[in-house]
PDB file with one MODEL, atoms N, CA, C and O in Angstrom:
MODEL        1
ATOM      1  N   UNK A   1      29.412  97.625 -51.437  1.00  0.00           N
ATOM      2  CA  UNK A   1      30.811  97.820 -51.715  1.00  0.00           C
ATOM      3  C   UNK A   1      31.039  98.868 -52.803  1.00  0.00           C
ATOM      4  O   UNK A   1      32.157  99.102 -53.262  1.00  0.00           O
ATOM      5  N   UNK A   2      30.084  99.395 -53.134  1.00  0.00           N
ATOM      6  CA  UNK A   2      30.590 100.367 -54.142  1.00  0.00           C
ATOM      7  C   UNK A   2      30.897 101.604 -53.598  1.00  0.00           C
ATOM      8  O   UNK A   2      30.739 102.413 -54.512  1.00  0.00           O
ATOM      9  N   UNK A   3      31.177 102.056 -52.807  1.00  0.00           N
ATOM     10  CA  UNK A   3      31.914 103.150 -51.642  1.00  0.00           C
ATOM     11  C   UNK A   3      33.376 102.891 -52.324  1.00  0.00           C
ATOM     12  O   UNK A   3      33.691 103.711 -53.186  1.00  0.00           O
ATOM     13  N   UNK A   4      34.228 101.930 -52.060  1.00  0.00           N
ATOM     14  CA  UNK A   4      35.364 101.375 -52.289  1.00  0.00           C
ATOM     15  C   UNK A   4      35.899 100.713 -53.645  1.00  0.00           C
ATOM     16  O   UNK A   4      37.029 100.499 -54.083  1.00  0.00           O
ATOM     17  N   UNK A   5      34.577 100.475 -54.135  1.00  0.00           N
ATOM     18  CA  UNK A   5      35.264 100.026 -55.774  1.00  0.00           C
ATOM     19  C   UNK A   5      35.397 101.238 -56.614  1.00  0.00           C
ATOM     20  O   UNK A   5      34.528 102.087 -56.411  1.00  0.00           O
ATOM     21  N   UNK A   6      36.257 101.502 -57.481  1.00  0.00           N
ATOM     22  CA  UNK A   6      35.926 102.712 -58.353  1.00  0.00           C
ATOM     23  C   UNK A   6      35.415 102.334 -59.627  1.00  0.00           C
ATOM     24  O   UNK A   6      35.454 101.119 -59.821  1.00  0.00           O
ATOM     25  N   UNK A   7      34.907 103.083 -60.631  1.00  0.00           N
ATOM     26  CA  UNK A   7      34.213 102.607 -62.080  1.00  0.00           C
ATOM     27  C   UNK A   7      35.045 102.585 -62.947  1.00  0.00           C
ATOM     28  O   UNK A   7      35.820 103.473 -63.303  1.00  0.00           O
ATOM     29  N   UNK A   8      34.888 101.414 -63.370  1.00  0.00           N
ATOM     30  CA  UNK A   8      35.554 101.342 -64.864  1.00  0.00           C
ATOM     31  C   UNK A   8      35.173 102.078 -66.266  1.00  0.00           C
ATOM     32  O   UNK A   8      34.126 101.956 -66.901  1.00  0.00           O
ATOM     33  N   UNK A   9      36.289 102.860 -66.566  1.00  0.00           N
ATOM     34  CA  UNK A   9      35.851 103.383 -67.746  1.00  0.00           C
ATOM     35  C   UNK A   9      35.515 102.830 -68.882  1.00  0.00           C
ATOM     36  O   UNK A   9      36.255 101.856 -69.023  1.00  0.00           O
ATOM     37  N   UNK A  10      34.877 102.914 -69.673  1.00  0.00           N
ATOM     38  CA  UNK A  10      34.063 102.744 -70.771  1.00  0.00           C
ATOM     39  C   UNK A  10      35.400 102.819 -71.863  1.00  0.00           C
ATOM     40  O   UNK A  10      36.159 103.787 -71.909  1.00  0.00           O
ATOM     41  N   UNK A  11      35.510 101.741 -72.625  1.00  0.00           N
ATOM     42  CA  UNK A  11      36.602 101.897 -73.641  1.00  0.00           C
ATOM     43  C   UNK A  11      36.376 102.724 -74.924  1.00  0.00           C
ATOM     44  O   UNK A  11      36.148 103.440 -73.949  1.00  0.00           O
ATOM     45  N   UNK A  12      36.235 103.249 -75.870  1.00  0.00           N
ATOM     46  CA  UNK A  12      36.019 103.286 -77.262  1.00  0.00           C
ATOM     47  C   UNK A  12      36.615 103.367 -78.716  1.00  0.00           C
ATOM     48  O   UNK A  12      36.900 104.374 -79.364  1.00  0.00           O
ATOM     49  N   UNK A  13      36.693 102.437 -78.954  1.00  0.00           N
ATOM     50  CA  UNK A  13      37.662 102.506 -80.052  1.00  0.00           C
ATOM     51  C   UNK A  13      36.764 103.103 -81.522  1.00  0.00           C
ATOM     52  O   UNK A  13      35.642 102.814 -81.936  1.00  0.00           O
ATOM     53  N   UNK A  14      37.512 103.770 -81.899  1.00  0.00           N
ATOM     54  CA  UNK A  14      37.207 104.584 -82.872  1.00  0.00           C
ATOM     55  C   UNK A  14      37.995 104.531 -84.528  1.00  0.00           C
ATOM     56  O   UNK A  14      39.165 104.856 -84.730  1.00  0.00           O
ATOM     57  N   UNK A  15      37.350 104.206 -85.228  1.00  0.00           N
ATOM     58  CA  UNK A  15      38.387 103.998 -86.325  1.00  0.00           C
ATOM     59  C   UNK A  15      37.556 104.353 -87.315  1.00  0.00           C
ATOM     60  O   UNK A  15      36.557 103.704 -87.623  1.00  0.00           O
ATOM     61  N   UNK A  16      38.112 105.918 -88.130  1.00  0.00           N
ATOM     62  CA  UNK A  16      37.799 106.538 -89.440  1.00  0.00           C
ATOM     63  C   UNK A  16      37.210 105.498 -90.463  1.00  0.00           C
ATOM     64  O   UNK A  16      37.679 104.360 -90.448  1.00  0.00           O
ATOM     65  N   UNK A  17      36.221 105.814 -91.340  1.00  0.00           N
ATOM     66  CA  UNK A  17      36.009 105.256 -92.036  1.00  0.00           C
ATOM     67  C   UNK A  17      37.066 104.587 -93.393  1.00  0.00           C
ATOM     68  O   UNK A  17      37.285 103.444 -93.792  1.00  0.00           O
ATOM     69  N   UNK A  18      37.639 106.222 -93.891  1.00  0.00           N
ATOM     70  CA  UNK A  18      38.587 106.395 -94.975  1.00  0.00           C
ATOM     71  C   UNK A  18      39.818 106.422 -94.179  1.00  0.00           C
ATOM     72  O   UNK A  18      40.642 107.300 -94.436  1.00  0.00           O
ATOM     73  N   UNK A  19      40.157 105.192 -92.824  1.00  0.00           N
ATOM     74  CA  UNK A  19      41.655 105.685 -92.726  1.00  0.00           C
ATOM     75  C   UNK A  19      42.828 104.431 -93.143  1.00  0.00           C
ATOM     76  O   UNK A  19      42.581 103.225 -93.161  1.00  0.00           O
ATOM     77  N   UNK A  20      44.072 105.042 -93.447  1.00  0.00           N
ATOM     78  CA  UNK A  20      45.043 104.012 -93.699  1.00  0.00           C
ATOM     79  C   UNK A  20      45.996 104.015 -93.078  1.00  0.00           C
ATOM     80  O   UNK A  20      46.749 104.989 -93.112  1.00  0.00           O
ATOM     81  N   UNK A  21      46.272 102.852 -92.270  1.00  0.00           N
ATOM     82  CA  UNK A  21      47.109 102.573 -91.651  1.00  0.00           C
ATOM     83  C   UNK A  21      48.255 103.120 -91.874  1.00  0.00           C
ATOM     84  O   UNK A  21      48.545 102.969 -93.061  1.00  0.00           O
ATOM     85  N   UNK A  22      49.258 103.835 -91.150  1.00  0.00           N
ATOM     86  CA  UNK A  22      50.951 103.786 -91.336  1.00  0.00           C
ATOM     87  C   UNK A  22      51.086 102.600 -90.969  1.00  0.00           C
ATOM     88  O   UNK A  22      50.337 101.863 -90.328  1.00  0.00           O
ATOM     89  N   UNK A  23      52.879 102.329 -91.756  1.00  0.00           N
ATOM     90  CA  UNK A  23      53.378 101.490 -91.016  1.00  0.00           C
ATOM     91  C   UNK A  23      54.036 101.267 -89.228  1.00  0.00           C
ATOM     92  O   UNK A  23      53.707 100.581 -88.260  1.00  0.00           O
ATOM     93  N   UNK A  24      55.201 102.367 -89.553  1.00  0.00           N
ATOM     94  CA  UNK A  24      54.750 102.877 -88.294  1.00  0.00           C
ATOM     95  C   UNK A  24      55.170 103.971 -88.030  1.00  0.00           C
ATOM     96  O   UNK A  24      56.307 104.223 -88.431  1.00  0.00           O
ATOM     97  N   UNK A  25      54.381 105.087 -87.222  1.00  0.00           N
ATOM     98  CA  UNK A  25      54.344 106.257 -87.236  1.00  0.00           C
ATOM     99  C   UNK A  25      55.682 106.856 -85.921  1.00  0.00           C
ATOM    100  O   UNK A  25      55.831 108.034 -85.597  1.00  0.00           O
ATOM    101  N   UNK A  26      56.526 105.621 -85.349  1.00  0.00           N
ATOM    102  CA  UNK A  26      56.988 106.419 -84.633  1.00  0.00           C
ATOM    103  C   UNK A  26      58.639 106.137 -85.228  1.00  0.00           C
ATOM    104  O   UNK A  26      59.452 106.907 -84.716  1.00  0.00           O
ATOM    105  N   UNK A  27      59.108 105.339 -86.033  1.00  0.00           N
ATOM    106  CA  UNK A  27      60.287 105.099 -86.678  1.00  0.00           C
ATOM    107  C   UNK A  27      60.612 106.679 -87.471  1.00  0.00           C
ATOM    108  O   UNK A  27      59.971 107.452 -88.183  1.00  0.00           O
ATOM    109  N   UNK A  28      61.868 106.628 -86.933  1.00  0.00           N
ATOM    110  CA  UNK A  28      62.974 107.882 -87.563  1.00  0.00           C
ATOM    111  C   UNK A  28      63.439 107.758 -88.900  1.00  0.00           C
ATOM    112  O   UNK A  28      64.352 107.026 -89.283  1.00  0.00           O
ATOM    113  N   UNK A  29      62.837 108.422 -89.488  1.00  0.00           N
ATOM    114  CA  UNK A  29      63.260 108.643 -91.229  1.00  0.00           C
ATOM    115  C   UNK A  29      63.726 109.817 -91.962  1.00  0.00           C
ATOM    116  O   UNK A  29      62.947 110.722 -92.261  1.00  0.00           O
ATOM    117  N   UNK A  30      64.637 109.832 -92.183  1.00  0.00           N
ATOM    118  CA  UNK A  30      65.131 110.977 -93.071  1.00  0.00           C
ATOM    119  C   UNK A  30      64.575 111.219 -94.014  1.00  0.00           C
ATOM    120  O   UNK A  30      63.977 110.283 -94.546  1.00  0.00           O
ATOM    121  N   UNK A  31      64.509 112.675 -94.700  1.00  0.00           N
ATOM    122  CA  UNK A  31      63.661 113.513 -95.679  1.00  0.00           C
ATOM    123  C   UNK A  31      63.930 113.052 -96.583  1.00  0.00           C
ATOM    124  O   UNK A  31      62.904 112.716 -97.174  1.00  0.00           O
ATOM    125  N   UNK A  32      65.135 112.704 -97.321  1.00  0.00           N
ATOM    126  CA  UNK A  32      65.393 112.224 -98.562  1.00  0.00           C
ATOM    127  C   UNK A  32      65.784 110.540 -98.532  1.00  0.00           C
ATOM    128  O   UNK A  32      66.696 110.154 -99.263  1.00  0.00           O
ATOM    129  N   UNK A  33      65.198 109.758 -97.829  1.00  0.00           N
ATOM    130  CA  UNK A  33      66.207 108.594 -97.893  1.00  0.00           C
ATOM    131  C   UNK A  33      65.596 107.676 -98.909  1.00  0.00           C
ATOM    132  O   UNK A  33      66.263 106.832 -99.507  1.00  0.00           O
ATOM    133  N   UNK A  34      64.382 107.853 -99.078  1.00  0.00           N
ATOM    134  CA  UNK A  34      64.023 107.078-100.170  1.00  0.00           C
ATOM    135  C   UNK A  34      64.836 107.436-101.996  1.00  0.00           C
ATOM    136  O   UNK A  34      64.671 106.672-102.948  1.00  0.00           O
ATOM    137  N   UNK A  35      65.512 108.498-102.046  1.00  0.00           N
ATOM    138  CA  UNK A  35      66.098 108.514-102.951  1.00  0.00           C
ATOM    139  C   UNK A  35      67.689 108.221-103.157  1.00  0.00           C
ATOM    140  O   UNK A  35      68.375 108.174-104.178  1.00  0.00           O
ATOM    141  N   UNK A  36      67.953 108.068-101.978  1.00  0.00           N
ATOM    142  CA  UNK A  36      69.446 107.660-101.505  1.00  0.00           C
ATOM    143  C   UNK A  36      69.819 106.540-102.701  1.00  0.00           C
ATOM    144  O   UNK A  36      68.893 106.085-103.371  1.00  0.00           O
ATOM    145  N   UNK A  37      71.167 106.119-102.944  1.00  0.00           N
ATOM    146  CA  UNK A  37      71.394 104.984-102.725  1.00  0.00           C
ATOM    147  C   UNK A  37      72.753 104.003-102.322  1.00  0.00           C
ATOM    148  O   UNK A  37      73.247 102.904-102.574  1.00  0.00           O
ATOM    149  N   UNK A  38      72.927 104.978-101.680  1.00  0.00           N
ATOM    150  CA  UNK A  38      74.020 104.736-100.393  1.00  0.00           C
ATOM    151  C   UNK A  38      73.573 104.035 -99.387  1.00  0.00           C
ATOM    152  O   UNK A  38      74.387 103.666 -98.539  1.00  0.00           O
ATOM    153  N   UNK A  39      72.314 103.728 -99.268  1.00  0.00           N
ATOM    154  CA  UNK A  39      72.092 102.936 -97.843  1.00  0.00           C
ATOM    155  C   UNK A  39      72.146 101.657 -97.996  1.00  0.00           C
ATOM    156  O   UNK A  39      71.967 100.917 -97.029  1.00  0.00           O
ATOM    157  N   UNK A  40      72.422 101.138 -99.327  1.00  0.00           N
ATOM    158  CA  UNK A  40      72.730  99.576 -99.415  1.00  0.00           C
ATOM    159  C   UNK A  40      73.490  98.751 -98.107  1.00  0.00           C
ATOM    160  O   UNK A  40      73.731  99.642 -97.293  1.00  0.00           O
ATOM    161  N   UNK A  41      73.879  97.688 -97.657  1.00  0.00           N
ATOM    162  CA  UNK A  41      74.697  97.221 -96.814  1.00  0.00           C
ATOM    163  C   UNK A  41      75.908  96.621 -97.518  1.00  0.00           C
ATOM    164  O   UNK A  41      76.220  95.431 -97.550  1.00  0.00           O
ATOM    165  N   UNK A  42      76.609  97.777 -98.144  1.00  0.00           N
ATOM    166  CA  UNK A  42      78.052  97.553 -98.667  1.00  0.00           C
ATOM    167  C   UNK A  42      79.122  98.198 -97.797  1.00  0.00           C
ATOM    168  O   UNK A  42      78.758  99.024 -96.961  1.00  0.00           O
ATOM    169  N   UNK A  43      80.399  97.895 -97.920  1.00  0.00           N
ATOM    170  CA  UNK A  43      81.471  98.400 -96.985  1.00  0.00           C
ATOM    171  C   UNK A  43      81.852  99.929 -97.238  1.00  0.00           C
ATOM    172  O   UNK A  43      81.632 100.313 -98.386  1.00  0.00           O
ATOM    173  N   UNK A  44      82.425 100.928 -96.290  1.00  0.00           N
ATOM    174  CA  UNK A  44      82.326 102.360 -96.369  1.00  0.00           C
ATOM    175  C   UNK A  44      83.176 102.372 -97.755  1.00  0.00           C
ATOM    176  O   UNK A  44      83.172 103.437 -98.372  1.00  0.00           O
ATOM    177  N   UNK A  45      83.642 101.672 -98.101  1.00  0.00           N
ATOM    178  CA  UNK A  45      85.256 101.443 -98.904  1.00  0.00           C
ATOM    179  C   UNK A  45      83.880 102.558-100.359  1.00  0.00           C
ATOM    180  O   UNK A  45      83.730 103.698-100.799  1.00  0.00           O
ATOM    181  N   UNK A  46      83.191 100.998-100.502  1.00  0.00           N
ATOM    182  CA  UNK A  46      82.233 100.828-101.860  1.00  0.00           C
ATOM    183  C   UNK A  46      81.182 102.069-101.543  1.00  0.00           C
ATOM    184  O   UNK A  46      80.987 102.726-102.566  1.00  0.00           O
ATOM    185  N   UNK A  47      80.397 102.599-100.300  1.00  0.00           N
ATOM    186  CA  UNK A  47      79.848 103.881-100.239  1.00  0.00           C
ATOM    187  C   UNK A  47      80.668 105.208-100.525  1.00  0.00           C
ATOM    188  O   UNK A  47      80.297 106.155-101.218  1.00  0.00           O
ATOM    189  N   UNK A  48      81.532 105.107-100.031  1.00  0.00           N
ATOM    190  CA  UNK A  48      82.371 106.405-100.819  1.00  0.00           C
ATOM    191  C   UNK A  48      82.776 106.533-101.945  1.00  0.00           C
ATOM    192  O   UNK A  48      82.910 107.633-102.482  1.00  0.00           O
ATOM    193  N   UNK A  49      83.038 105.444-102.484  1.00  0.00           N
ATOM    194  CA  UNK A  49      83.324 105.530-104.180  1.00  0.00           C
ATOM    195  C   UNK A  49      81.900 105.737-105.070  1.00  0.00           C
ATOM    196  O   UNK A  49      81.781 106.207-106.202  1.00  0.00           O
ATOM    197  N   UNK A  50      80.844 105.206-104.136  1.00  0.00           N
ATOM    198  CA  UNK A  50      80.053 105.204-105.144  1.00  0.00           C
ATOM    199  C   UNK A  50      79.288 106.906-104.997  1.00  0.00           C
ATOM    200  O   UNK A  50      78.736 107.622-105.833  1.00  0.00           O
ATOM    201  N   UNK A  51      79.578 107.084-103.549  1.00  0.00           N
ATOM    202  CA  UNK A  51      78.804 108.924-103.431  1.00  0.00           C
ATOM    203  C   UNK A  51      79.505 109.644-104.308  1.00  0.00           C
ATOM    204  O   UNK A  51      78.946 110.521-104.967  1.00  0.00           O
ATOM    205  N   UNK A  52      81.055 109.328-104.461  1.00  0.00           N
ATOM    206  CA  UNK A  52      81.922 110.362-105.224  1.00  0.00           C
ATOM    207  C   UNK A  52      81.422 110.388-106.712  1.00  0.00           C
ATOM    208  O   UNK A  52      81.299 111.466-107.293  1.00  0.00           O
ATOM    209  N   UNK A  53      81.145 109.241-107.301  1.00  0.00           N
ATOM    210  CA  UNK A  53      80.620 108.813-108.401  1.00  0.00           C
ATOM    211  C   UNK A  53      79.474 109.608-108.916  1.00  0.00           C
ATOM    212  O   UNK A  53      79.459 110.291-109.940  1.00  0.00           O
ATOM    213  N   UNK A  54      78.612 109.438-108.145  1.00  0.00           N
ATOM    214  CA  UNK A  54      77.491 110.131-108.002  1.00  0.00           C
ATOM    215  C   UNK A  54      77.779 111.534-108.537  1.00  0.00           C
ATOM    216  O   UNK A  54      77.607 111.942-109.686  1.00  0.00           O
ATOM    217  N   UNK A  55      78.248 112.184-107.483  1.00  0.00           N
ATOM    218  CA  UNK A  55      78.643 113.436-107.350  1.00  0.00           C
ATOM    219  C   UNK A  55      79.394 113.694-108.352  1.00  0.00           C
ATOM    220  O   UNK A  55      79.156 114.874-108.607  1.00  0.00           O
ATOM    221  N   UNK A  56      80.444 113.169-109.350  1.00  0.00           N
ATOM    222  CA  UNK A  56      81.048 113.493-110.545  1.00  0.00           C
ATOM    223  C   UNK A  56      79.645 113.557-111.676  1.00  0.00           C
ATOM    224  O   UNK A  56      79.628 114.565-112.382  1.00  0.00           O
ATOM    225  N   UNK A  57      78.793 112.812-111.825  1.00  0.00           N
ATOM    226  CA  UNK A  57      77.429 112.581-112.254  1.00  0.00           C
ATOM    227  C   UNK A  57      76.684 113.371-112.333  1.00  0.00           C
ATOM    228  O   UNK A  57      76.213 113.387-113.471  1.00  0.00           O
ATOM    229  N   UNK A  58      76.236 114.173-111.640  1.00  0.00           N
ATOM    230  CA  UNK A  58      75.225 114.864-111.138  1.00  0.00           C
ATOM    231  C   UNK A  58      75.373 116.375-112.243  1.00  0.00           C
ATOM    232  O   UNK A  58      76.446 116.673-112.767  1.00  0.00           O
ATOM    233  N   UNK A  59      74.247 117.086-112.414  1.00  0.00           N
ATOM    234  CA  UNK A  59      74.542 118.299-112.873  1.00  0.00           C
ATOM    235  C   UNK A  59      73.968 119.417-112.265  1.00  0.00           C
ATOM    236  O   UNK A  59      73.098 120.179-112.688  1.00  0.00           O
ATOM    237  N   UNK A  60      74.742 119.401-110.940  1.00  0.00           N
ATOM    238  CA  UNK A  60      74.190 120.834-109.829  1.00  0.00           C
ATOM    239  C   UNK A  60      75.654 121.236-109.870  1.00  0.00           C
ATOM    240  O   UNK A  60      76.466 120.805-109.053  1.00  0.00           O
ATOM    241  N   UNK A  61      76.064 122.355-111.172  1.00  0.00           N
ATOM    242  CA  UNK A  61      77.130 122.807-111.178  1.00  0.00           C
ATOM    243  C   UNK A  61      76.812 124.320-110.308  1.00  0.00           C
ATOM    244  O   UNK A  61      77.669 124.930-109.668  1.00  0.00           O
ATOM    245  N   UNK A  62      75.574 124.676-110.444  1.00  0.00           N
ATOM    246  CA  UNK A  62      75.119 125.922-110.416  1.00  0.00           C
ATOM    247  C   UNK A  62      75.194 126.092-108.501  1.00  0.00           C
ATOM    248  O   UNK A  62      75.076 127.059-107.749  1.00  0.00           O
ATOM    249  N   UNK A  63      75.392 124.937-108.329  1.00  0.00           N
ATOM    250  CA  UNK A  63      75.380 124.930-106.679  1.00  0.00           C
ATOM    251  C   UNK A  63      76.559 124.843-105.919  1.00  0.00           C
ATOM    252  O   UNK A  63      76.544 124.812-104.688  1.00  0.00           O
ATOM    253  N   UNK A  64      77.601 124.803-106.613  1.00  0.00           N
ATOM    254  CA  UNK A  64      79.097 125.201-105.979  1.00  0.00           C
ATOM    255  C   UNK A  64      79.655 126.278-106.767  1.00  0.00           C
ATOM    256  O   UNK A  64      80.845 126.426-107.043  1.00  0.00           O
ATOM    257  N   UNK A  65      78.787 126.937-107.068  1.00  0.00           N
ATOM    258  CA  UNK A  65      79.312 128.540-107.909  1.00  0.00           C
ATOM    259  C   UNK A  65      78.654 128.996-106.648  1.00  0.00           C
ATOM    260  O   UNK A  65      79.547 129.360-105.884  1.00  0.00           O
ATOM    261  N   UNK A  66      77.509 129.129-106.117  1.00  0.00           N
ATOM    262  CA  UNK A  66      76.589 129.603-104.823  1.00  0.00           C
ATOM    263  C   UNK A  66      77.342 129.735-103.893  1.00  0.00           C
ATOM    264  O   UNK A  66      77.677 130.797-103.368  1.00  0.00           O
ATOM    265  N   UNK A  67      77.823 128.159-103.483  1.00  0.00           N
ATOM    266  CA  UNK A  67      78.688 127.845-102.292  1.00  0.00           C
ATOM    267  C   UNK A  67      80.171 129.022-102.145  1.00  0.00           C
ATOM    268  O   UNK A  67      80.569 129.523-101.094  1.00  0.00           O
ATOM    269  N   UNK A  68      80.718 129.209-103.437  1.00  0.00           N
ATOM    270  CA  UNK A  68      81.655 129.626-103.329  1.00  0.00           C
ATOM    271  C   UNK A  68      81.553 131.680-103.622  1.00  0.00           C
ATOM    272  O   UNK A  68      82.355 132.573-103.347  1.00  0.00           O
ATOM    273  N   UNK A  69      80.435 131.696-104.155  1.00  0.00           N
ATOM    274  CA  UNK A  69      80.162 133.265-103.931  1.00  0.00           C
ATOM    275  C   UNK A  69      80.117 133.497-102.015  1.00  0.00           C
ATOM    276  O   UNK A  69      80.785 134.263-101.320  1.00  0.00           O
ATOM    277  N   UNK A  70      79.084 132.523-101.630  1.00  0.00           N
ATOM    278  CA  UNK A  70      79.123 132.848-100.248  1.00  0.00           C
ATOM    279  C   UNK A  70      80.260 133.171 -99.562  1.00  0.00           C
ATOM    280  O   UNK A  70      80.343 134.242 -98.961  1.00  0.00           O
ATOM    281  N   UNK A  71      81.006 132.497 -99.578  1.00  0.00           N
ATOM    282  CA  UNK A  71      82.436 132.054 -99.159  1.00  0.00           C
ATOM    283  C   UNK A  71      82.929 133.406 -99.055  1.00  0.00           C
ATOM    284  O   UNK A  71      83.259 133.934 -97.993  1.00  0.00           O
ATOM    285  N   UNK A  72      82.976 134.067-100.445  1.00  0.00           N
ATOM    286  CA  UNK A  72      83.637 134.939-101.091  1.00  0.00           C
ATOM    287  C   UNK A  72      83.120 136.348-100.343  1.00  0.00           C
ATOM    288  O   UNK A  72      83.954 137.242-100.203  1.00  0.00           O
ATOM    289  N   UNK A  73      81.906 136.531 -99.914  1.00  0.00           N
ATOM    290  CA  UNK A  73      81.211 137.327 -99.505  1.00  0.00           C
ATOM    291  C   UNK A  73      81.097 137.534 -97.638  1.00  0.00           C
ATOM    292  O   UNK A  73      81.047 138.572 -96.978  1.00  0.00           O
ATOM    293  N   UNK A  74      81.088 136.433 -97.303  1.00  0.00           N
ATOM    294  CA  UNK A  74      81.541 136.336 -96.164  1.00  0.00           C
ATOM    295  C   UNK A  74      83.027 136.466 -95.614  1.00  0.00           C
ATOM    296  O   UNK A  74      83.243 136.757 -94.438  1.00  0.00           O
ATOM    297  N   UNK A  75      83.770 136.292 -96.296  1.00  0.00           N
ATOM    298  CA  UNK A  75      84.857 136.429 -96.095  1.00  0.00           C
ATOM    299  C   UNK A  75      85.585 137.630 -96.038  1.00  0.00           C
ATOM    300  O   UNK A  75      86.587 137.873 -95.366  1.00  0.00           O
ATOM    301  N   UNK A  76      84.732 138.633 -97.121  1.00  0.00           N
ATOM    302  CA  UNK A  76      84.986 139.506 -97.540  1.00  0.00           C
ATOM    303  C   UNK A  76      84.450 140.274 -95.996  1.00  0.00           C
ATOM    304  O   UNK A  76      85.275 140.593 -95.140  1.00  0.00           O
ATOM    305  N   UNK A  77      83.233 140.455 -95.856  1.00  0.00           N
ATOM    306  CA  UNK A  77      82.894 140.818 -94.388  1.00  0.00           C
ATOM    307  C   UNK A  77      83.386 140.971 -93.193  1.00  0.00           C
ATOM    308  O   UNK A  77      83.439 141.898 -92.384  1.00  0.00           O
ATOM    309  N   UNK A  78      83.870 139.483 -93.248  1.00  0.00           N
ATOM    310  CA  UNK A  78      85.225 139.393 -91.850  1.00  0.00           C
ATOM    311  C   UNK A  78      86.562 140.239 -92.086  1.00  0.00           C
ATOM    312  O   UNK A  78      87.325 140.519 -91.161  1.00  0.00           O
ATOM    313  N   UNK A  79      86.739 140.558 -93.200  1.00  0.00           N
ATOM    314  CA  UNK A  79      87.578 140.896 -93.337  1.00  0.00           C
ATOM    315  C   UNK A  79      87.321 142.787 -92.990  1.00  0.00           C
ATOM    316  O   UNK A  79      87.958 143.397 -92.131  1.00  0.00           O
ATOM    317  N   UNK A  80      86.418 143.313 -93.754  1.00  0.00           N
ATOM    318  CA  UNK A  80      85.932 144.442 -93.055  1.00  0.00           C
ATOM    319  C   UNK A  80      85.688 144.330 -91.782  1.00  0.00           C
ATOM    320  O   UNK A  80      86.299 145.232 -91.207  1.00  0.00           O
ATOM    321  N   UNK A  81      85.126 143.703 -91.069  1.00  0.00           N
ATOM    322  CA  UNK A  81      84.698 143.559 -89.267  1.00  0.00           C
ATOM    323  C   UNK A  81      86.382 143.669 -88.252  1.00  0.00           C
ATOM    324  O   UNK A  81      86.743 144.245 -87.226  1.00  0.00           O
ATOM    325  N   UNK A  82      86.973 142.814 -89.203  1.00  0.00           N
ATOM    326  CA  UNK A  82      88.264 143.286 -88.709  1.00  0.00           C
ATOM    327  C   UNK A  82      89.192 144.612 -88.969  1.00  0.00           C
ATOM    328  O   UNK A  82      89.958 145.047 -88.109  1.00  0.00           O
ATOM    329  N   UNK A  83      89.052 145.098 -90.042  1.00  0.00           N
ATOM    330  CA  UNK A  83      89.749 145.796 -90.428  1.00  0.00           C
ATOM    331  C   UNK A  83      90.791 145.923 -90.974  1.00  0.00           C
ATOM    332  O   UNK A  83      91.536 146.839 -90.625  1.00  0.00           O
ATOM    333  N   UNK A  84      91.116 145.135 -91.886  1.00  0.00           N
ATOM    334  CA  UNK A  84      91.684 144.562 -92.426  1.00  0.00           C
ATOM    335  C   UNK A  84      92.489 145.636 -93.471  1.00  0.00           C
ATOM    336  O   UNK A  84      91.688 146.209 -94.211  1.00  0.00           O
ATOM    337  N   UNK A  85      93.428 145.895 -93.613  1.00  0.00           N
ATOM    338  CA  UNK A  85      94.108 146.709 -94.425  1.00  0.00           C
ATOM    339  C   UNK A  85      94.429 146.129 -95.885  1.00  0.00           C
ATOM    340  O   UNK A  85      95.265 145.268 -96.162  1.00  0.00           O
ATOM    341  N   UNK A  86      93.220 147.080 -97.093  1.00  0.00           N
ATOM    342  CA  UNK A  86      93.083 146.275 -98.145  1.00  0.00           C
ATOM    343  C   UNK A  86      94.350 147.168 -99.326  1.00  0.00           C
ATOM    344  O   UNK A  86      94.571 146.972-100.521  1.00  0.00           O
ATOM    345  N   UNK A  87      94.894 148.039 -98.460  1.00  0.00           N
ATOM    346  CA  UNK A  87      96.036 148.420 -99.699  1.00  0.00           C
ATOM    347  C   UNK A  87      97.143 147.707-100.041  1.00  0.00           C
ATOM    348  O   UNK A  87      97.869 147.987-100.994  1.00  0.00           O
ATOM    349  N   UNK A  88      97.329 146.598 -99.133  1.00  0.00           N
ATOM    350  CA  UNK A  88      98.430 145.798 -99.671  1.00  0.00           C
ATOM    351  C   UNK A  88      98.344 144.749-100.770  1.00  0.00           C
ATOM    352  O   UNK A  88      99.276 144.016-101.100  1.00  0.00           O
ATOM    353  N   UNK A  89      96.749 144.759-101.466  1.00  0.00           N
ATOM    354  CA  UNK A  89      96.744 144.682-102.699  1.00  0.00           C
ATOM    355  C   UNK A  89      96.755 145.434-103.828  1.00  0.00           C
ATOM    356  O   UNK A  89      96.450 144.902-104.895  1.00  0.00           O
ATOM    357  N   UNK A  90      97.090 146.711-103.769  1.00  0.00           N
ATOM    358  CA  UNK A  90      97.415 147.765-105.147  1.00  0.00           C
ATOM    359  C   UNK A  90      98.492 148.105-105.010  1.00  0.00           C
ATOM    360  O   UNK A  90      99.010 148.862-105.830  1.00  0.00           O
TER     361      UNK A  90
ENDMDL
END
């Protein structure tokens, strides 16, 4: 009967000497969430007061001076791409 049976493969399990387990490697995690702390299970009411909080807190002033050069610069662009007639400010 071995015409008709096929062979069973040979299993091998293999496991590194120095390896450490993940927990688990296929769960979706965000880059920063371990520093969050908004992900508590409080109501949106208490997450928004407390992000705003935060955000009054924080000292990345230097990062909405950025935001708003861009702005300023891009805008400025569109405004050339269009053609924009800039003498009606002098």
């Amino acid at each position: 009967m071995l015409l008709f049976s096929s062979k069973k493969n040979k299993e091998f399990s293999y496991r590194p000497y120095y390896f450490k387990p993940i927990e688990n490697p296929f769960k979706i995690k965000q880059k920063f969430e371990e520093h969050r702390t908004t992900l508590d299970n409080k109501k949106l009411k208490q997450q928004i007061q407390q992000a705003f909080g935060e955000a009054k807190q924080s000292n990345h002033f230097g990062f909405n001076k950025i935001i708003l050069l861009n702005i300023f610069v891009l805008t400025f662009i569109f405004l050339v791409i269009i053609e924009f007639d800039f003498s009606i400010f002098s």
